[in-house]
C-alpha positions as a Markdown table, in Angstrom:
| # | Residue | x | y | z |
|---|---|---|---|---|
| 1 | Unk | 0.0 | 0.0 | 0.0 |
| 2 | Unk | 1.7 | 3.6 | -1.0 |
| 3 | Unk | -0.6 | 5.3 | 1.0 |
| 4 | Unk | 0.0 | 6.8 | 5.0 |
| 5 | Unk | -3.6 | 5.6 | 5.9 |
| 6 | Unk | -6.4 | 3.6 | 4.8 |
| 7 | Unk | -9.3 | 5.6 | 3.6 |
| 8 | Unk | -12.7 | 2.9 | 3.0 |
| 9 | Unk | -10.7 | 0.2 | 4.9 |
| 10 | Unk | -11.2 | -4.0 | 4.0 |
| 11 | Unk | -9.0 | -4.4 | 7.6 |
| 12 | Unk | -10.9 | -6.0 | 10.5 |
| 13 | Unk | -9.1 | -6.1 | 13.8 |
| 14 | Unk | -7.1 | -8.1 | 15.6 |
| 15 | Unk | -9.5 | -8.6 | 19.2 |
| 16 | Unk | -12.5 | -9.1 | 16.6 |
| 17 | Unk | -10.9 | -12.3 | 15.3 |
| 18 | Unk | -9.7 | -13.3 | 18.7 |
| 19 | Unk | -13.3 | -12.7 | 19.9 |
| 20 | Unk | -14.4 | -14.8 | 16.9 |
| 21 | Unk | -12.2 | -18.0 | 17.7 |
| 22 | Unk | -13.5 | -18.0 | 21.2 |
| 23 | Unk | -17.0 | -18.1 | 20.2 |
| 24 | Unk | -16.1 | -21.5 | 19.2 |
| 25 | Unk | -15.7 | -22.6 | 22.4 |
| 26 | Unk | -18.9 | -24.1 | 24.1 |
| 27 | Unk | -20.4 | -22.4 | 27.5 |
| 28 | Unk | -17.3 | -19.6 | 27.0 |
| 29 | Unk | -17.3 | -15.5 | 27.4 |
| 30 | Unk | -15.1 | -13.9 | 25.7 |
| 31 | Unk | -13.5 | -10.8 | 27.8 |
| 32 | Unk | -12.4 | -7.7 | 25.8 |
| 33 | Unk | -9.8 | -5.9 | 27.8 |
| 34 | Unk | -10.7 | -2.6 | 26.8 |
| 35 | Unk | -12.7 | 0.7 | 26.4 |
| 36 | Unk | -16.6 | -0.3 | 26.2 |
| 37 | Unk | -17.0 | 1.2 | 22.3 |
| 38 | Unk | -14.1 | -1.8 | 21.3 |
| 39 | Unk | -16.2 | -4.6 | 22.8 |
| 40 | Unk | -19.9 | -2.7 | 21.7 |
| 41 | Unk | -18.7 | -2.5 | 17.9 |
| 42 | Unk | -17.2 | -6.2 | 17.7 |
| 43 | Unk | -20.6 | -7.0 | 19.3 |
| 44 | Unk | -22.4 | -5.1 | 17.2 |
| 45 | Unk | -20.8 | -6.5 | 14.5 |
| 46 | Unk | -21.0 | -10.2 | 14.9 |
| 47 | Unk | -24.8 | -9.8 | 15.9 |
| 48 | Unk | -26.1 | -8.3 | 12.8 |
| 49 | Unk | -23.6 | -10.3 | 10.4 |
| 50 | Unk | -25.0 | -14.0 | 11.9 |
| 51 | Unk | -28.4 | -12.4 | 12.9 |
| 52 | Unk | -28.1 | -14.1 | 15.8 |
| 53 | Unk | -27.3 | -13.3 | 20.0 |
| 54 | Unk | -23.3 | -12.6 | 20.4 |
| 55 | Unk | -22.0 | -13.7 | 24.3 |
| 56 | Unk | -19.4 | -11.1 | 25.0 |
| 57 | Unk | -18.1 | -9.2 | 27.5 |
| 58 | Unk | -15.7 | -6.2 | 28.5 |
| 59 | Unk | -13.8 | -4.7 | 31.1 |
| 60 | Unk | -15.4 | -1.6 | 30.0 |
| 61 | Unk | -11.9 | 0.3 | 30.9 |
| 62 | Unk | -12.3 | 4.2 | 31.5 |
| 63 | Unk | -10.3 | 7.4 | 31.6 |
| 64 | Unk | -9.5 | 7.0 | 35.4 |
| 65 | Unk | -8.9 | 2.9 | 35.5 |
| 66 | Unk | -6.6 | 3.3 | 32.0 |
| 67 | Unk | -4.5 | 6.0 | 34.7 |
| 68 | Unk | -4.6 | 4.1 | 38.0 |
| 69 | Unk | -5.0 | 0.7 | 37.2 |
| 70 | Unk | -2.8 | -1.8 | 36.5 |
| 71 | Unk | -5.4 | -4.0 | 34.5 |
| 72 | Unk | -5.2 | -6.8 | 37.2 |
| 73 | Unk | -8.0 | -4.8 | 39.3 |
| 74 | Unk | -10.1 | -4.0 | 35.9 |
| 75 | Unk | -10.0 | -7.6 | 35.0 |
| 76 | Unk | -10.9 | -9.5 | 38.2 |
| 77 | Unk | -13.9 | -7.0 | 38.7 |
| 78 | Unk | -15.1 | -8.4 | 35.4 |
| 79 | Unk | -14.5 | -11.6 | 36.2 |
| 80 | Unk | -16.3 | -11.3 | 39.5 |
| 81 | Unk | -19.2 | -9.7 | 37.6 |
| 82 | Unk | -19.6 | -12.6 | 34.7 |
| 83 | Unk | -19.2 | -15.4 | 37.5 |
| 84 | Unk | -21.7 | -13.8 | 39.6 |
| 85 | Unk | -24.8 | -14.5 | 37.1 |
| 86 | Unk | -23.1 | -17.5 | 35.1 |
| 87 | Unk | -20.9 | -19.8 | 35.4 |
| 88 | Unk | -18.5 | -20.2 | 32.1 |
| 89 | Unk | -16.6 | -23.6 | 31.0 |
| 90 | Unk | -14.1 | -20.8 | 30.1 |
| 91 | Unk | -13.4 | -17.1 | 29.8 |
| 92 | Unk | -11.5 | -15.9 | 26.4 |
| 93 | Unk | -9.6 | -12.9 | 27.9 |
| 94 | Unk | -8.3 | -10.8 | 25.0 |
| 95 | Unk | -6.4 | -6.8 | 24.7 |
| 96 | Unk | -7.1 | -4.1 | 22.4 |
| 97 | Unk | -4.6 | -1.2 | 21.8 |
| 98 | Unk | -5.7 | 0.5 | 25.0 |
| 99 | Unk | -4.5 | -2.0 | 27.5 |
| 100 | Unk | -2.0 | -3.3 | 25.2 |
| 101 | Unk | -0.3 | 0.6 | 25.0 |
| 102 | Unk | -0.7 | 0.9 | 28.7 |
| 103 | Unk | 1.7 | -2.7 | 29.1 |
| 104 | Unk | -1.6 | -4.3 | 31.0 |
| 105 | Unk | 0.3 | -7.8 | 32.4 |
| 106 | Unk | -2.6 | -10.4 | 31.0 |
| 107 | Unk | -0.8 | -13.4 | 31.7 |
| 108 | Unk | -0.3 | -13.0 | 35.3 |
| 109 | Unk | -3.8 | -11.9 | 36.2 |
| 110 | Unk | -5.2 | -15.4 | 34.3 |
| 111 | Unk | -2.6 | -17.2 | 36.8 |
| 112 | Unk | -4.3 | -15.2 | 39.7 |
| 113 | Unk | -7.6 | -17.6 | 38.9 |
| 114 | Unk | -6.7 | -20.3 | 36.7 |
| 115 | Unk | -7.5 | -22.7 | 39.4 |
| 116 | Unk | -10.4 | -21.1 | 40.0 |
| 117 | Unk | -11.7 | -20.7 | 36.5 |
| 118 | Unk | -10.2 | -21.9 | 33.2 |
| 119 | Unk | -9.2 | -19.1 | 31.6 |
| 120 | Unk | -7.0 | -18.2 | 27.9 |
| 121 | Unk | -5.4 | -15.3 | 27.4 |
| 122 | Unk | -4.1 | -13.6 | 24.3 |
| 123 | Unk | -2.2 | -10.4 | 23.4 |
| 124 | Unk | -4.2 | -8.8 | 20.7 |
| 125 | Unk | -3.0 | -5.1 | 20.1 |
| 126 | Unk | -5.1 | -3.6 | 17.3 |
| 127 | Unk | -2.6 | -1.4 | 16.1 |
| 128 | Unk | -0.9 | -4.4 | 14.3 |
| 129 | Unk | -2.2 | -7.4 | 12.3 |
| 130 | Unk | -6.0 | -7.9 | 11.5 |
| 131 | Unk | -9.1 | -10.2 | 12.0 |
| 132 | Unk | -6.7 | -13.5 | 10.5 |
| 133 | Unk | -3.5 | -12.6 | 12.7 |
| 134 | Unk | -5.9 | -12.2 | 16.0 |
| 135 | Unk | -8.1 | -15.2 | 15.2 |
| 136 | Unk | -4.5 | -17.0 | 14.2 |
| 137 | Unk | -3.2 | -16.4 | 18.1 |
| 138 | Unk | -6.3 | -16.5 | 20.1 |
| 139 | Unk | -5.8 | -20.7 | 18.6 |
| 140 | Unk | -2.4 | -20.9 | 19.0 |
| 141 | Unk | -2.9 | -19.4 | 22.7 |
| 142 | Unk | -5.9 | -22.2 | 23.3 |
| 143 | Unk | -3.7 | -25.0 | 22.0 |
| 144 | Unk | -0.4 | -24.0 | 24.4 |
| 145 | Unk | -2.8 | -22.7 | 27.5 |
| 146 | Unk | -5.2 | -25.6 | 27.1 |
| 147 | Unk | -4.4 | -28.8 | 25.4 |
| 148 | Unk | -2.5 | -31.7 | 27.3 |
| 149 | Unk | 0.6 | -32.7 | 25.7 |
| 150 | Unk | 0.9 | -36.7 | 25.0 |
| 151 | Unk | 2.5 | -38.9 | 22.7 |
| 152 | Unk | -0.1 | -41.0 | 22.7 |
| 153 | Unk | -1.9 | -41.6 | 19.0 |
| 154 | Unk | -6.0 | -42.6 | 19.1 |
| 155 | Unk | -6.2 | -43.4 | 14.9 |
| 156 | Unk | -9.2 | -43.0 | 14.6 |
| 157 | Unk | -9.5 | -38.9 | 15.9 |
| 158 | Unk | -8.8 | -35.8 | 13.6 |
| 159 | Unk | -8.5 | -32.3 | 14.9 |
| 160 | Unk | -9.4 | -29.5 | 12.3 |
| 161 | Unk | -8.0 | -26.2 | 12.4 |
| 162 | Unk | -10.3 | -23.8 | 10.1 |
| 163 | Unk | -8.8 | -19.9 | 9.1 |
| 164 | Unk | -11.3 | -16.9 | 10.2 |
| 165 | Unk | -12.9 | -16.9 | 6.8 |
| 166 | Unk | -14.4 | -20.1 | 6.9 |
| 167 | Unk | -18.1 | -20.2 | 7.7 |
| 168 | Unk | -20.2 | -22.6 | 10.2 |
| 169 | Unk | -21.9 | -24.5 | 8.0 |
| 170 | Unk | -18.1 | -25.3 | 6.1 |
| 171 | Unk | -16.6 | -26.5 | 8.9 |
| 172 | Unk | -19.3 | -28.3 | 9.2 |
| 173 | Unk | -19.0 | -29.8 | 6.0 |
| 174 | Unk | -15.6 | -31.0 | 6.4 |
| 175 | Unk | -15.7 | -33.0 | 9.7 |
| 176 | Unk | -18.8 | -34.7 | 7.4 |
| 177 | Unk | -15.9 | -35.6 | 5.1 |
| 178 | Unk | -13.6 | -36.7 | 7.6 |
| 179 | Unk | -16.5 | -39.0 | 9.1 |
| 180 | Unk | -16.7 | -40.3 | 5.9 |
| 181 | Unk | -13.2 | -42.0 | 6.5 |
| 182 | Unk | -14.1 | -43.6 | 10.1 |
| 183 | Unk | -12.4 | -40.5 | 11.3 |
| 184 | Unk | -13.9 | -38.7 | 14.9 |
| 185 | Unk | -13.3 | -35.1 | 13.9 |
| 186 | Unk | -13.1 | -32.1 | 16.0 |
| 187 | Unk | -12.7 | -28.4 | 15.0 |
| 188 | Unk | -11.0 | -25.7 | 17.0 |
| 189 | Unk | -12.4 | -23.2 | 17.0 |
| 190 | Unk | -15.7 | -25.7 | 16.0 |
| 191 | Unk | -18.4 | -22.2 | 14.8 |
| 192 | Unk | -20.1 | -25.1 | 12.9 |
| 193 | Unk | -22.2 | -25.5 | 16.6 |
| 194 | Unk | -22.5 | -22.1 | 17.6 |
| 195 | Unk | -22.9 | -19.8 | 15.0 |
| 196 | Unk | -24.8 | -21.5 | 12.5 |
| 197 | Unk | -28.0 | -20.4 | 13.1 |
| 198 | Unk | -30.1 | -22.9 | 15.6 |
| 199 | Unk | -32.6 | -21.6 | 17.5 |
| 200 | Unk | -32.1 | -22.7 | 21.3 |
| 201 | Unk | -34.9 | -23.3 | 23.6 |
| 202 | Unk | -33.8 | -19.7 | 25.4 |
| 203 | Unk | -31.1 | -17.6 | 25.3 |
| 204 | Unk | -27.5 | -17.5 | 26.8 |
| 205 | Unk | -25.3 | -14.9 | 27.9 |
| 206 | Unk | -22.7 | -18.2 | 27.2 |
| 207 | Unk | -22.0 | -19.2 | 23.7 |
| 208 | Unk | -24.6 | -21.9 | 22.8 |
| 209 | Unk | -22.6 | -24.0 | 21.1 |
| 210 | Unk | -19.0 | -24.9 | 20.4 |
| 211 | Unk | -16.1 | -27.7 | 20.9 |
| 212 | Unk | -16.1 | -28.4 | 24.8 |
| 213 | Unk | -13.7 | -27.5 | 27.3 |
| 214 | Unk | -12.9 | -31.1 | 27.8 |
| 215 | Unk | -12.9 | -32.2 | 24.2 |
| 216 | Unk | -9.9 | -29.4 | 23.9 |
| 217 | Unk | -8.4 | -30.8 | 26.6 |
| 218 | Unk | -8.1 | -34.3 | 24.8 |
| 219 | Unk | -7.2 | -33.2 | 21.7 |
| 220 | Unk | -3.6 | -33.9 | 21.9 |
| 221 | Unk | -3.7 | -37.4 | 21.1 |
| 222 | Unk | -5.5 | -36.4 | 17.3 |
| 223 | Unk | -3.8 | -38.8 | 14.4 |
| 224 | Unk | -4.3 | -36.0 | 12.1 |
| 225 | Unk | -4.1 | -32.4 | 12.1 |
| 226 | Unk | -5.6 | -30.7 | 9.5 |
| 227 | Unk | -5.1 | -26.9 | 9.0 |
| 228 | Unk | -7.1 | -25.1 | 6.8 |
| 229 | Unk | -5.8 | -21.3 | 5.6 |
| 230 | Unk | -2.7 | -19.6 | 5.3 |
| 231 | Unk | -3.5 | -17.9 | 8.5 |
| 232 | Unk | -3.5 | -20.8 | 10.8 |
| 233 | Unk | -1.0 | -22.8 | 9.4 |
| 234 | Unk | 1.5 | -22.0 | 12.2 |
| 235 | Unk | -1.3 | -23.1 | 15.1 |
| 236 | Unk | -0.5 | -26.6 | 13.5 |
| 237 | Unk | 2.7 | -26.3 | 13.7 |
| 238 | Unk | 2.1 | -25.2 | 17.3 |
| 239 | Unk | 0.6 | -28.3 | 18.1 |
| 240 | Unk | 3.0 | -30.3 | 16.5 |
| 241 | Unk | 6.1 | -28.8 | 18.2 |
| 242 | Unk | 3.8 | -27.9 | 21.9 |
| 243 | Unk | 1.7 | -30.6 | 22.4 |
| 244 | Unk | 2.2 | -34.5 | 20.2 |
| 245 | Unk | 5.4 | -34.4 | 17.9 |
| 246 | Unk | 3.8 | -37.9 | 16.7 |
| 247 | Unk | 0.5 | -36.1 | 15.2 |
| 248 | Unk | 0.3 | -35.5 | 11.5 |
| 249 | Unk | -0.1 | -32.7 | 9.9 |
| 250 | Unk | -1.4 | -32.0 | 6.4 |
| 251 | Unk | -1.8 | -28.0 | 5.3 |
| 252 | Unk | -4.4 | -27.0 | 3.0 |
| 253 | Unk | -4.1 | -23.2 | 1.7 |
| 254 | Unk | -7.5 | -22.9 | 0.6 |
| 255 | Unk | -10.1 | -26.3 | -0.2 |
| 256 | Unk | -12.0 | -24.5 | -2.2 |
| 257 | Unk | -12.4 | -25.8 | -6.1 |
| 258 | Unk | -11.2 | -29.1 | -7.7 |
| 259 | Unk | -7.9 | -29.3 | -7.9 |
| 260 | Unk | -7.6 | -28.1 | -4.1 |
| 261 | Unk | -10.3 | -30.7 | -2.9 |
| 262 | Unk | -8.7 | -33.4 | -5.0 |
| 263 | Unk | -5.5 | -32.9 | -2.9 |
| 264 | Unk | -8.2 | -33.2 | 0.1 |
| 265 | Unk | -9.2 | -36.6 | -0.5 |
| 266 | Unk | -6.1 | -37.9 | -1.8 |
| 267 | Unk | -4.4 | -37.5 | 1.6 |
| 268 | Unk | -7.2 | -38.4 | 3.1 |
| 269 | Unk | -7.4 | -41.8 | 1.4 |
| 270 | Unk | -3.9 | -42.5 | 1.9 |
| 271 | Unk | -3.9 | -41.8 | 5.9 |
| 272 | Unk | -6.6 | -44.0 | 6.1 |
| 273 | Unk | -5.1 | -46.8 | 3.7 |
| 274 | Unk | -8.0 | -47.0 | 1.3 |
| 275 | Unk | -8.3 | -47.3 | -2.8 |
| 276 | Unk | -11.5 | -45.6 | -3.0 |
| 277 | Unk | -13.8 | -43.0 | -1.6 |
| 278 | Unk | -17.9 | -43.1 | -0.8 |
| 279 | Unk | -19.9 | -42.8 | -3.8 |
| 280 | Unk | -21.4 | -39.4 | -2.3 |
| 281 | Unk | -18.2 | -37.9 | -2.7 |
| 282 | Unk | -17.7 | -39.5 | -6.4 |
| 283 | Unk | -21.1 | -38.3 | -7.2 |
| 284 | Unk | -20.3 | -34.5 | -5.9 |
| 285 | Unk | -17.1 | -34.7 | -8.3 |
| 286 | Unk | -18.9 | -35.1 | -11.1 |
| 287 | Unk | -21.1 | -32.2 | -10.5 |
| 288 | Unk | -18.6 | -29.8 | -10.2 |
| 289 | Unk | -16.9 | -31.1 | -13.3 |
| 290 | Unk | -20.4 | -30.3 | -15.2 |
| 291 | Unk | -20.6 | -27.0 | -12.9 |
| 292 | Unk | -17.3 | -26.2 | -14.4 |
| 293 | Unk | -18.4 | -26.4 | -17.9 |
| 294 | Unk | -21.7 | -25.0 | -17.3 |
| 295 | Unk | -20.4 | -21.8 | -15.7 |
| 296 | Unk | -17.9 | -21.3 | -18.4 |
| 297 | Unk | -18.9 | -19.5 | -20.1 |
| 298 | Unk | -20.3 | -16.8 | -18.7 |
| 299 | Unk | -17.2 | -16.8 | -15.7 |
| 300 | Unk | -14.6 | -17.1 | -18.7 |
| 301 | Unk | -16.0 | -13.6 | -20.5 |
| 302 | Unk | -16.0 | -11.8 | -17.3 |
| 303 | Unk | -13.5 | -10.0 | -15.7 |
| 304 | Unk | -13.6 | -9.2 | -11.5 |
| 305 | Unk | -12.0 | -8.0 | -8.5 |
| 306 | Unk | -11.6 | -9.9 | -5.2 |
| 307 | Unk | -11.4 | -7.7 | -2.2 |
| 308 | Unk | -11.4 | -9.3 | 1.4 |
| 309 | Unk | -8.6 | -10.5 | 4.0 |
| 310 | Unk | -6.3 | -12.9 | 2.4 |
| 311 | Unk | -6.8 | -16.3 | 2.9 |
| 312 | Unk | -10.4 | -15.3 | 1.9 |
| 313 | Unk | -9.5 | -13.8 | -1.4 |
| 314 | Unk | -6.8 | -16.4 | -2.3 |
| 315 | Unk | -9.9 | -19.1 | -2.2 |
| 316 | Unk | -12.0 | -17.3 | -4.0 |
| 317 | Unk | -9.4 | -16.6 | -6.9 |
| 318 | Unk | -7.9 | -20.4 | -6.7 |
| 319 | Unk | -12.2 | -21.1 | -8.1 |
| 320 | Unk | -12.5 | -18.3 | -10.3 |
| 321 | Unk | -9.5 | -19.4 | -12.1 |
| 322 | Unk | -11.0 | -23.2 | -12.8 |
| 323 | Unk | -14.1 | -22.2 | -14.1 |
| 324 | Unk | -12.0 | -19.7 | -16.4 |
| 325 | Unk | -12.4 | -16.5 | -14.8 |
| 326 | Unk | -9.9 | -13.5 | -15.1 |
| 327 | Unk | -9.1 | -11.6 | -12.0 |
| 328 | Unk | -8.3 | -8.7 | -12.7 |
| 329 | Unk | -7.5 | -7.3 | -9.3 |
| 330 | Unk | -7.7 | -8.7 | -5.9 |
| 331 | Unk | -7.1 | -6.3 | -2.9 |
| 332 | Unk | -5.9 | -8.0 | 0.5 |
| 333 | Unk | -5.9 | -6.3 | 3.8 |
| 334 | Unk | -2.4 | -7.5 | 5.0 |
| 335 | Unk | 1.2 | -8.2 | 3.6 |
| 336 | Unk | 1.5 | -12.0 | 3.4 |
| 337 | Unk | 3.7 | -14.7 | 1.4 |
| 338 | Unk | -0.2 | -15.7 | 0.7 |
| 339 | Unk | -0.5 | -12.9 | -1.9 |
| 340 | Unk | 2.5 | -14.2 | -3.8 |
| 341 | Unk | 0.0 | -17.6 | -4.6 |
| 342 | Unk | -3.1 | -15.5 | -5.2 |
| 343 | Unk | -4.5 | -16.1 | -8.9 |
| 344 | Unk | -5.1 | -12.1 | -9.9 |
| 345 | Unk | -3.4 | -10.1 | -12.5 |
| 346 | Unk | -2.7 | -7.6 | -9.7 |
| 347 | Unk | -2.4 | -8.2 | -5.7 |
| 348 | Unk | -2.7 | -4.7 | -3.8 |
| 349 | Unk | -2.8 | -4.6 | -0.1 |
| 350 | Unk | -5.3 | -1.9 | 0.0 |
| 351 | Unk | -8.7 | -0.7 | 0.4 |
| 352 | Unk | -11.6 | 0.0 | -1.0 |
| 353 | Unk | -10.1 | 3.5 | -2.0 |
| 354 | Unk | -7.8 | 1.9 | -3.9 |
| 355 | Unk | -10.6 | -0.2 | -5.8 |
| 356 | Unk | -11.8 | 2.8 | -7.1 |
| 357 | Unk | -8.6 | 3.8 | -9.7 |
| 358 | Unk | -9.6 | 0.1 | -11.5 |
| 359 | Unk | -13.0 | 0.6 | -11.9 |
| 360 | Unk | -12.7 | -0.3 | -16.1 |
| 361 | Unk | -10.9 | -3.3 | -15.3 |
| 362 | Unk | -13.3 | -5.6 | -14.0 |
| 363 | Unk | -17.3 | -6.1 | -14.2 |
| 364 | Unk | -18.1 | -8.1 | -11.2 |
| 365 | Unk | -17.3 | -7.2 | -8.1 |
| 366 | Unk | -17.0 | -10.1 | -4.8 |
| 367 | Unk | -16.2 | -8.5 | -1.8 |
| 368 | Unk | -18.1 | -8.0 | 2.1 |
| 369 | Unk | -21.2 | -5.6 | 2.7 |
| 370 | Unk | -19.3 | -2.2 | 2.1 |
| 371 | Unk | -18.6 | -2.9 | -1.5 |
| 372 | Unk | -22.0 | -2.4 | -2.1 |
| 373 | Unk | -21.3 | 1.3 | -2.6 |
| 374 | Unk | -18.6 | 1.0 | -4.9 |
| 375 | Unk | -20.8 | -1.4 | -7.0 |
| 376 | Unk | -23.6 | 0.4 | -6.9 |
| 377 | Unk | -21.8 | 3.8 | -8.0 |
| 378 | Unk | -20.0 | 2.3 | -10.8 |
| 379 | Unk | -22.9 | 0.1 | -11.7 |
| 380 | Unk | -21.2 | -3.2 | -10.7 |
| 381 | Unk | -22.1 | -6.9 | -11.0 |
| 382 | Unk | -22.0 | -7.8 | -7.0 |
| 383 | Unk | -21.1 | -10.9 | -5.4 |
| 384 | Unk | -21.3 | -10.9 | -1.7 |
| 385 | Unk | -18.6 | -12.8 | 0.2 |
| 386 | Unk | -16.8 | -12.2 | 3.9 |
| 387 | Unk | -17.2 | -10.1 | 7.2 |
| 388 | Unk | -19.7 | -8.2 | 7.5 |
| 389 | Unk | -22.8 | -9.2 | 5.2 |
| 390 | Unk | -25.2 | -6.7 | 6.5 |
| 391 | Unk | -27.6 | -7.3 | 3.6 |
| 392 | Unk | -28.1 | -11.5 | 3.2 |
| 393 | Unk | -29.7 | -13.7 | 5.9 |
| 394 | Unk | -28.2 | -17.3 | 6.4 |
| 395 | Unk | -24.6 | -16.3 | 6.0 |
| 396 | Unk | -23.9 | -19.3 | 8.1 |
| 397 | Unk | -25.1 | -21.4 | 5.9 |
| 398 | Unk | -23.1 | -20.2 | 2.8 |
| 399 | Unk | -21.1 | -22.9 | 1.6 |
| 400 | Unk | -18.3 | -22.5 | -0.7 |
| 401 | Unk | -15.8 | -25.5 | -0.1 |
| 402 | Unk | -15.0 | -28.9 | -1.5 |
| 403 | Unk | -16.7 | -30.2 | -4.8 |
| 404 | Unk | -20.5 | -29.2 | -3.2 |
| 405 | Unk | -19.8 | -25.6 | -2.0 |
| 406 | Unk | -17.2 | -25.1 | -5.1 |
| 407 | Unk | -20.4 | -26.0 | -7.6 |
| 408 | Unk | -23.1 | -23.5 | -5.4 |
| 409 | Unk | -20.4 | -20.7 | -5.8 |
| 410 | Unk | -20.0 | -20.9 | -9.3 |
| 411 | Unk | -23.9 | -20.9 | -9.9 |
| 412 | Unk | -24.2 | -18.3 | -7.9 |
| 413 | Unk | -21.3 | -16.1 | -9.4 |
| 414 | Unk | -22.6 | -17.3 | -13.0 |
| 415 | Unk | -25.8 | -16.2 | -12.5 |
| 416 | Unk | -24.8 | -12.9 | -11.0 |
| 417 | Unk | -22.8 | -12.5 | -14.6 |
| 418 | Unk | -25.7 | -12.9 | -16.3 |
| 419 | Unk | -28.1 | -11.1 | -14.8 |
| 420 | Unk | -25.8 | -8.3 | -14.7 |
| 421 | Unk | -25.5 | -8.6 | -18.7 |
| 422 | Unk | -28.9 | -8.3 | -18.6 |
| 423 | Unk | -29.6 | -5.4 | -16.7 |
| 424 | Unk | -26.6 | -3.3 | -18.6 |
């Protein structure tokens, strides 16, 4: 990026996508250590983007505490607060650039009561990173704090580790997959039981959903280690190195498309000693082989941007590509050796600002909610994809991944062509 500052920003902090891992823990409360306005926006945000209750909670930190307090006093009256009404399986204790600019001591507060009450803590300054780097430690922090290390092996578990980007109902998906193979899956963070859209029989101020505290606890002994995103690929690492050297671990940058989900089940099949795969899955292949033709042509005379954090964007353009589409630009909210992979004739790590100096270089645009002005104003075909989707209901249910979500994406980006043609 050439400029000093961003001006219609893509870039999502770094306590929002620590606050979003945590919401994958079941019966947890994520604590924002900061000014109430940090915690009230990510809130705000998450609410209206699942359309759905968010459990979260602050330290509400004020012109006099930020002065006098240390952040041990700030914390524990929090703490005292929550456990007074509820009682959480665990608290998700996170910073902002407040605390993290006044040198607030995290750790040793969470030692104060970790006997008392499991508790993670993470250092998430937003005044460096983004949403991927801050979801990336909050599950590095929950494997180290959380996890008991072994050398034992139980062949028949998986653990998955899913970026920021992916949605409920696609991690969802691929622990279906993985139980497919015999395999017991798990997901950390698992969103694919709390924010996917169930209706409980009355609301929590505790996520409803999520992998359990014990289940993470147990985790250690996973045969296979799957990491899915650019972003999280060092959390399996973590694990390898922190918790079972004798796990292994298989890296998928992005799953969406065929060529990526091909890789998928080839490993798969060859962890699990087996020659062939269940006819469901065959049967899925071949549809996104016909997708592939059938979107052709109208993806393969269009020309788009991407726009969106970067593991998000790099899937997106890895499907384009196959079905013959020309990206024209894609524009990332971070610097990462990601963006040297990305399929695009041009990688920018920008904003939507930046979008605007290519507006005769592309016809479809697939970015999050705020694109829609940018689209709108240059009378662009609009696809919409990532955080926050402000104007489509059942975001949790989008599914983009493997042969079945790769062949609903490219009907859906097809059809957007054409009915843009259309309307020209």
């Amino acid at each position: 990026m050439q400029k000093p500052l961003q001006i219609n920003p893509t870039k999502l902090s770094q306590p929002m996508g620590a606050t979003l891992a945590f919401l994958g823990l079941n019966r947890c409360m994520p604590l924002m250590h900061g000014a109430l306005g940090c915690a009230s926006f990510t809130k705000v945000f998450f609410t209206r983007h699942f359309n759905d209750p968010i459990a979260m909670q602050t330290t509400a930190v004020n012109d006099i505490t930020a002065v006098i307090d240390g952040g041990h006093w700030g914390v524990l009256e929090s703490l005292k607060n929550i456990t007074a009404k509820v009682t959480p399986d665990i608290i998700g204790l996170h910073t902002t650039g407040l605390t993290e600019t006044k040198g607030d001591d995290i750790r040793a507060v969470s030692e104060l009561i970790r006997e008392e009450q499991p508790i993670v803590w993470v250092n998430t300054p937003d005044f460096e990173g983004g949403f991927e780097s801050g979801y990336s430690k909050a599950v590095s922090a929950i494997i180290k704090q959380l996890i008991t290390k072994t050398t034992q092996i139980d062949a028949n578990k998986a653990l998955i580790i899913p970026n920021a980007n992916l949605k409920p109902i696609e991690v969802e998906k691929i622990k279906e997959q993985l139980e497919l193979f015999g395999y017991l899956p798990f997901a950390l963070p698992d969103i694919s039981l709390s924010l996917d859209g169930h209706l409980d029989e009355k609301p929590s101020t505790l996520t409803s959903g999520g992998i359990d505290y014990q289940d993470i606890k147990e985790l250690g002994n996973s045969s296979l280690v799957i990491t899915v995103g650019f972003s999280v690929k060092e959390c399996g690492e973590t694990f390898i190195k922190e918790i079972n050297p004798n796990s292994s671990l298989v890296h998928f940058d992005s799953l969406n498309g065929l060529i990526n989900s091909d890789a998928f089940y080839k490993i798969v099949m060859e962890k699990r000693g087996l020659t062939s795969v269940h006819p469901k899955v065959i049967r899925w292949r071949k549809r996104l082989q016909d997708a592939l033709l059938d979107t052709h042509f109208a993806i393969g005379s269009s020309k788009f941007s991407v726009v969106g954090q970067n593991d998000e964007v790099h899937s997106v353009c890895e499907l384009l590509s196959e079905a013959g589409g020309v990206v024209s630009i894609a524009i990332v909210s971070e610097k990462s050796p990601l963006n040297d992979k990305i399929k695009a004739l041009e990688v920018v790590v920008g904003d939507f600002y930046d979008l605007e100096s290519y507006q005769n270089e592309y016809e479809i645009l697939i970015t999050n909610f705020h694109g829609i002005q940018i689209a709108r104003k240059y009378s662009k075909g609009l696809v919409l994809r990532g955080y926050p989707n402000y104007e489509d209901v059942g975001n949790a249910l989008k599914n983009d991944l493997l042969y079945e979500g790769s062949c609903y994406f490219l009907f859906e980006v097809a059809n957007t062509v054409n009915h843009h043609k259309e309307h020209l």
